[in-house]
N, C-alpha and C positions, 0 to 999 in steps of 0.2 A: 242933841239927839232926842228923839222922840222919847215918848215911856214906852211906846212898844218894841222901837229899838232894842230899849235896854232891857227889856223882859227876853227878846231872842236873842240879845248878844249872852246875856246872863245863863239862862238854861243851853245855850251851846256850849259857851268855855267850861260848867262846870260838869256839863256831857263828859267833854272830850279830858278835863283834868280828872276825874274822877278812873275814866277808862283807863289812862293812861299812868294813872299810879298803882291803878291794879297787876296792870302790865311787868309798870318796872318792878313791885316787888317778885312776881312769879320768875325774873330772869333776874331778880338783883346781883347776884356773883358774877354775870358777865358784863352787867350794868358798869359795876366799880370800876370793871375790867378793862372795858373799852371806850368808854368816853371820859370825859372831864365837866360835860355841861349836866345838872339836874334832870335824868330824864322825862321825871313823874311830871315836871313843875308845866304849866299854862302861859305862863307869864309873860310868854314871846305871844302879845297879841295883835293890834294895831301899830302900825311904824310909829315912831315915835316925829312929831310932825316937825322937829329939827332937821331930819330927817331929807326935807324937801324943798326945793331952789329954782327959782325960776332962771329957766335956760336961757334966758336973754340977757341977765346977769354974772353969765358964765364967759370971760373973757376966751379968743380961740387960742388952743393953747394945742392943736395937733399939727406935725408938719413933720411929713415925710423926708428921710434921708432926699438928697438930690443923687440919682442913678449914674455912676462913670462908666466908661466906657467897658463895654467886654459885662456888665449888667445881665440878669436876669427876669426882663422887666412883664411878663409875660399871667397871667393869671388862668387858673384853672377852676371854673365853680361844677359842682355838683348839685343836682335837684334829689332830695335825700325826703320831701314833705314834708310837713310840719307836725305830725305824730297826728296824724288823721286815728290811727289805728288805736290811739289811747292808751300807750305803750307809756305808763309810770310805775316805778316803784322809789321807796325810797333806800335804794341799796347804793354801793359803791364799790364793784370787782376791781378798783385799782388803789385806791386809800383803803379799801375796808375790807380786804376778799375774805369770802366763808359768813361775813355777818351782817344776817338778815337785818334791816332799817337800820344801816351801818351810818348811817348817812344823817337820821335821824330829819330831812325834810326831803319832801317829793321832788323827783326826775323826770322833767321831760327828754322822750330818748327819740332818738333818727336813725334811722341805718338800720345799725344789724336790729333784728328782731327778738335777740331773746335775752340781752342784757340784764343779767341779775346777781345779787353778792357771789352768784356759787359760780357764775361764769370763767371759764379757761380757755387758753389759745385753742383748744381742740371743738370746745364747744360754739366756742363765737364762728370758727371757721367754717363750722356747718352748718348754721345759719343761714333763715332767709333773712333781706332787707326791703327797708325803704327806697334805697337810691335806683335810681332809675338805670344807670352804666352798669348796676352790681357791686358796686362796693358795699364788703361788708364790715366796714369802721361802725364804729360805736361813737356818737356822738350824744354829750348827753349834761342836761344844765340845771339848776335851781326852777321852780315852776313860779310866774307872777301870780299871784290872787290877787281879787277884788275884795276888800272887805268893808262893807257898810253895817256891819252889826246886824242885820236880816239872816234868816235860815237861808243858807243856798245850799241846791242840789248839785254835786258834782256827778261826771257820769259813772260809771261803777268802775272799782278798780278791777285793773284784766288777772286775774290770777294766776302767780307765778310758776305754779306747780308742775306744769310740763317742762317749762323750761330748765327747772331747779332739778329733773329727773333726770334731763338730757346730759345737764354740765356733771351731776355727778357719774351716770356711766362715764363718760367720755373721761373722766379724769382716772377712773381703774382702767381703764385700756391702755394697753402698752401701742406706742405711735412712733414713727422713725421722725427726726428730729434734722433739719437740713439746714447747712448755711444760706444764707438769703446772698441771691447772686446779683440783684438788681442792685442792691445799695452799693456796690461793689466795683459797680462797671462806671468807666472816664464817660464826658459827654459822645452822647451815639448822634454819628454822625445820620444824617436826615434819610440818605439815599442807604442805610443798613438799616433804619428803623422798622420796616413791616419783619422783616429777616428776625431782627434780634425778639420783638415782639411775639411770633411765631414759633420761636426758641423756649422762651420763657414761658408760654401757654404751657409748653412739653415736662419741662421743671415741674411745675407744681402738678399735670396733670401723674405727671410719676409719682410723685409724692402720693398722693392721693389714691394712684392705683396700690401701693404698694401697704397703707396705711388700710386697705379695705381689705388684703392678702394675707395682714398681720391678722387681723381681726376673724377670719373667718379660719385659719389654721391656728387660733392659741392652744394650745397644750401638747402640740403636736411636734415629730422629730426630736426633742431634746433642746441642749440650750446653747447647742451650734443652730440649729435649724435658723432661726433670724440672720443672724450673721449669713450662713454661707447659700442659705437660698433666695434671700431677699435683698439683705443688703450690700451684700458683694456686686449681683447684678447689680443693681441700681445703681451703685458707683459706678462701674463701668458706661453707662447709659448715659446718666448726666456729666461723666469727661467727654467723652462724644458726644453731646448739647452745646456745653462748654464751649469745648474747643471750636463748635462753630459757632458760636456768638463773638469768639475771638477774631476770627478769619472775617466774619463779617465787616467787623469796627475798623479789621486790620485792611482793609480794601480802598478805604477812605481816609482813615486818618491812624496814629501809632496803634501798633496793635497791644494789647493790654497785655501785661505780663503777669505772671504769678496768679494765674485764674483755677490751676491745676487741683488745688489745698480745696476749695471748695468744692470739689466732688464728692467726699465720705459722708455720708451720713451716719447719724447713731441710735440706739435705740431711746425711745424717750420714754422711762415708766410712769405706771398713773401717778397719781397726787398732784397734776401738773395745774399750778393758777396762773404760771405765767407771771405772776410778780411777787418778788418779797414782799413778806408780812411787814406793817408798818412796826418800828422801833413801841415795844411797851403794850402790842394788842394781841389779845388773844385770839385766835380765828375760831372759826365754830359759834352756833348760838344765833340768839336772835334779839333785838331790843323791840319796844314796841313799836308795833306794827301801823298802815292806817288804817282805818275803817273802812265796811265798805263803798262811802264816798269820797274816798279819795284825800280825808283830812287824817291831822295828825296834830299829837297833843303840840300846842303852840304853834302851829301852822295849817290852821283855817282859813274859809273862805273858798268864793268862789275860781277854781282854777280857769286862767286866762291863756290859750293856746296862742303862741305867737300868730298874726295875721301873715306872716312871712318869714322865710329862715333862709338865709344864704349862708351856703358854707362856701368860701374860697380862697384856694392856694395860691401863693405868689412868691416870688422869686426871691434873690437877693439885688439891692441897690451896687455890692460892690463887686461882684461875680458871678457863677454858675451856679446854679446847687445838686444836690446827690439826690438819690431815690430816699426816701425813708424803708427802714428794716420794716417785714410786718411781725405786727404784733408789738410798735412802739405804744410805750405807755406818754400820754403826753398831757400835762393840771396849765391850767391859766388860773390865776386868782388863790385867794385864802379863804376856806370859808369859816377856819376859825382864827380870821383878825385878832379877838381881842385878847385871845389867847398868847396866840403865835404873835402878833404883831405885825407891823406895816410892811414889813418885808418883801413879802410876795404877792399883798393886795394889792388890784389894778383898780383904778377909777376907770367903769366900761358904761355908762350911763350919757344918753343924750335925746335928740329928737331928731325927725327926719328934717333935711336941710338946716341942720346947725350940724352936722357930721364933725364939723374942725373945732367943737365944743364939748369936751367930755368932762363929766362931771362924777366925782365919787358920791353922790346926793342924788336922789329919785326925782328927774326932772318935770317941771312943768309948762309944758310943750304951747306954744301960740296957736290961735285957734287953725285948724288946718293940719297942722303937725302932728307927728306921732312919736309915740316913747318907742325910744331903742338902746337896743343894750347891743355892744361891740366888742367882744372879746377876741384879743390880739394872742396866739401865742406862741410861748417861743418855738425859735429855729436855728439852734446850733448844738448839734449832736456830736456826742463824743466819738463816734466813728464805731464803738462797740458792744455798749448794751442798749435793752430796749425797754428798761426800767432799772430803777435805784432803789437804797432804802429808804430814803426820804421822797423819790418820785419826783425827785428836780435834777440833780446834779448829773443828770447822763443827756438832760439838755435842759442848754439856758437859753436867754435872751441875750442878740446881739446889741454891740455898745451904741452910742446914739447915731454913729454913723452906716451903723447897719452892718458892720464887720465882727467874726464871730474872733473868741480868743485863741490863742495858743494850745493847740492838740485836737479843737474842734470846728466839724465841716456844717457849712450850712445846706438846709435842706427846705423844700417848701414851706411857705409859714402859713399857716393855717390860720384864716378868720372865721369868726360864727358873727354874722348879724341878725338883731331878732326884733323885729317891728309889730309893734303892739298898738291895738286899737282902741285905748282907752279912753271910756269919756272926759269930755273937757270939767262937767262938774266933778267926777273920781279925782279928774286929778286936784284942784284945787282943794276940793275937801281932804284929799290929802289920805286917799283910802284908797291907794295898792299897795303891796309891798312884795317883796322876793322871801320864798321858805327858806331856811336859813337853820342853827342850831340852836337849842335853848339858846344859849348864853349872848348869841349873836344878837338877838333882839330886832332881828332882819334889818343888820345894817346894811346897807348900799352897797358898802364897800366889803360885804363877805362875800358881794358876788363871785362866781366861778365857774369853770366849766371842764370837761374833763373828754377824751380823745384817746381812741386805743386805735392803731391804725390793722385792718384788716381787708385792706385791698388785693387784687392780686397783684405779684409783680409785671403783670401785662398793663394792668390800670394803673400801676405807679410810677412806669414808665412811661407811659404816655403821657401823665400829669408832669413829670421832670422835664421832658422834652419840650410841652408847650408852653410852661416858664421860661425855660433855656433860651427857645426861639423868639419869647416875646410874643407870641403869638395869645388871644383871646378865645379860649375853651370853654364850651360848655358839654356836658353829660349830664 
């Protein structure tokens, strides 16, 4: 390293350690509260060059189930961008809801647009997006930086503050609360699909008429008034929806039985985040923040936007799969390994055309090739919630054959690829790495990524049926 190197890398870490201790004492009581790693500390700076493995030394070690008969074999991608709009914060509404830089390193985010710690099913659902069909899922992963020890400018962070406005009205409003009919319905037969599709538009477009009905008459009639002039209709409405997405299925193949139970809805009052607090955190507050270019104490450098982002759905190898519920909360990866342990840490690390080579180590790619990261997650959902308290156990991974276990249904399994343009000297020198926790030390394998599904159930259907059929989608 240069002396001038070491003069900018120096006057930057003790920037950003100095800010960053100021930080954590002014919120130290939530500090204790909600993390386990040193907030103040710097210390998470350059990967540590162990760290780093040439991908040609990576024997291939990926091989897909072999598909039987009556398979799923079908994929569904969405074009969501690659966060053109510079949509980061370093929050986490599904591990860390209510707490600002819950997350403690930066988020590149896709889809929905206004993803933030304060975010709830009511808020994300009014949301604009990135994806091109309209989905407004949240997809959202650790940021790669470049770091050479040099000052770099990042672009300015987008300020969260509308958005953080949005989620907390939406969370005092009182909203009717509906069973998801999509997750619910047997494979729909081809020749009912525009029908049942058409049906389901009507679903949530009630929903939504009736959640603008809530809203514009609160305090008004007494505390019948919901019940007997909102959601009495409505029940009525959506049995008569129902009932013909029954009739439709019933034309072509068995007709579903017992679709009746999801007609009631109820009323949903605010405080709504949509998922249990994690076991041990306090919600509320804020840890430190980044500045405003986009860095954070122990996670500098220049931010590296994927050159590419494929999200895509695919089916099961040993069956059909179900709709996912919206508003599934769905983690790949650990991103406190060293904590928690190897449990739930995936090795998502490789290069372009060595795909069948994955690596838990920051690989370095033959000239021509490109770093990419692959994260695989699970798809076998427990058929009834759309988060846990740990944020795993209401879906896992199926076993090697691609079959899920006892009591749970598989549903599309969702991949994120992320193809990164990094120079060939970066990588040899051994100078990217992924933001990560203090204590993580940006290891490889904290990698992670995170998935709140808020499709409509017309998009989610459509998505089930083109796996179903095997058929190759794009939106």
């Amino acid at each position: 390293m240069s002396s001038t190197q070491g003069r900018h890398r120096l006057s930057r870490r003790t920037k950003i350690a100095t800010g960053g201790l100021a930080l954590a004492i002014a919120v130290g009581g939530i500090v204790v509260a909600t993390t386990t790693g040193n907030t103040g500390e710097a210390s998470a700076d350059e990967a540590n060059p162990a760290f780093f493995v040439d991908i040609l030394k990576v024997k291939p070690n990926q091989f897909d189930p072999r598909p039987v008969t009556g398979a799923s074999t079908g994929t569904f991608t969405v074009d969501c961008g690659r966060n053109e709009n510079q949509h980061f914060n370093p929050d986490n509404f599904i591990a860390q809801p209510g707490i600002r830089n819950g997350a403690q390193h930066l988020h590149d985010y896709v889809g929905n647009l206004s993803a933030n710690a304060d975010s709830n099913n009511k808020s994300l659902a009014k949301s604009g997006t990135t994806c091109k069909n309209g989905d407004k899922s949240a997809y959202f992963w650790p940021v790669v930086r470049i770091d050479t020890g040099e000052e770099e400018k990042n672009e300015p962070a987008k300020a969260p503050d509308g958005d953080r406005a949005e989620a907390a009205q939406e969370a005092k409003s009182v909203q009717v609360a509906c069973p998801d009919v999509a997750s619910k319905l047997p494979d729909i037969p081809d020749q009912a699909m525009a029908e049942v599709d058409g049906n389901l538009d009507q679903l949530d477009t009630q929903t939504d008429e009736a959640n603008k009905r809530i809203a514009a008459t609160q305090g008004q009639g007494g505390a019948d008034f919901v019940r007997n002039a909102i959601l009495n209709p409505l029940k009525d409405k959506r049995a008569a929806i129902i009932d013909r997405i029954a009739i439709a299925i019933g034309r072509f193949a068995p007709k579903p039985p017992d679709l009746g139970g999801l007609a009631p809805c109820a009323p949903k009052p605010g405080k709504d985040t949509g998922t249990p607090a994690p076991p041990g955190t306090t919600t509320g507050g804020a840890l430190p923040g980044q500045d405003e270019n986009n860095e954070l104490p122990g996670n500098d450098g220049k931010i590296l936007r994927p050159q590419r982002v494929q999200i895509t759905f695919r089916g099961s190898p040993v069956g059909k799969v179900v709709a996912m519920p919206r508003f599934l909360r769905v983690l790949y990866g650990d991103a406190k390994v060293s904590t928690n342990g190897p449990a739930n840490a995936r090795a998502s690390w490789t290069c372009t055309g060595f795909e069948n080579r994955v690596t838990d180590k920051y690989p370095i790619c033959p000239q021509g090739s490109k770093v990419k990261r692959v994260h695989t997650f699970p798809s076998c959902w427990d058929g009834k919630n759309t988060d846990s308290a740990n944020h795993r156990t209401h879906i896992v991974f199926p076993d090697q054959s691609g079959r899920c276990g006892k009591g749970f249904k598989a549903v599309p399994q969702l991949q994120i690829s992320l193809t990164y343009d990094i120079p060939r000297d970066i990588q040899l020198g051994k100078q990217y790495k992924v933001d990560a926790f203090p204590q993580e030390k940006h290891n490889p394998l904290s990698d992670h990524d995170d998935f709140a599904n808020v499709m409509s159930q017309r998009i989610m259907n459509g998505l089930v049926n083109c796996v179903n059929r095997g058929k190759t989608c794009r939106a």
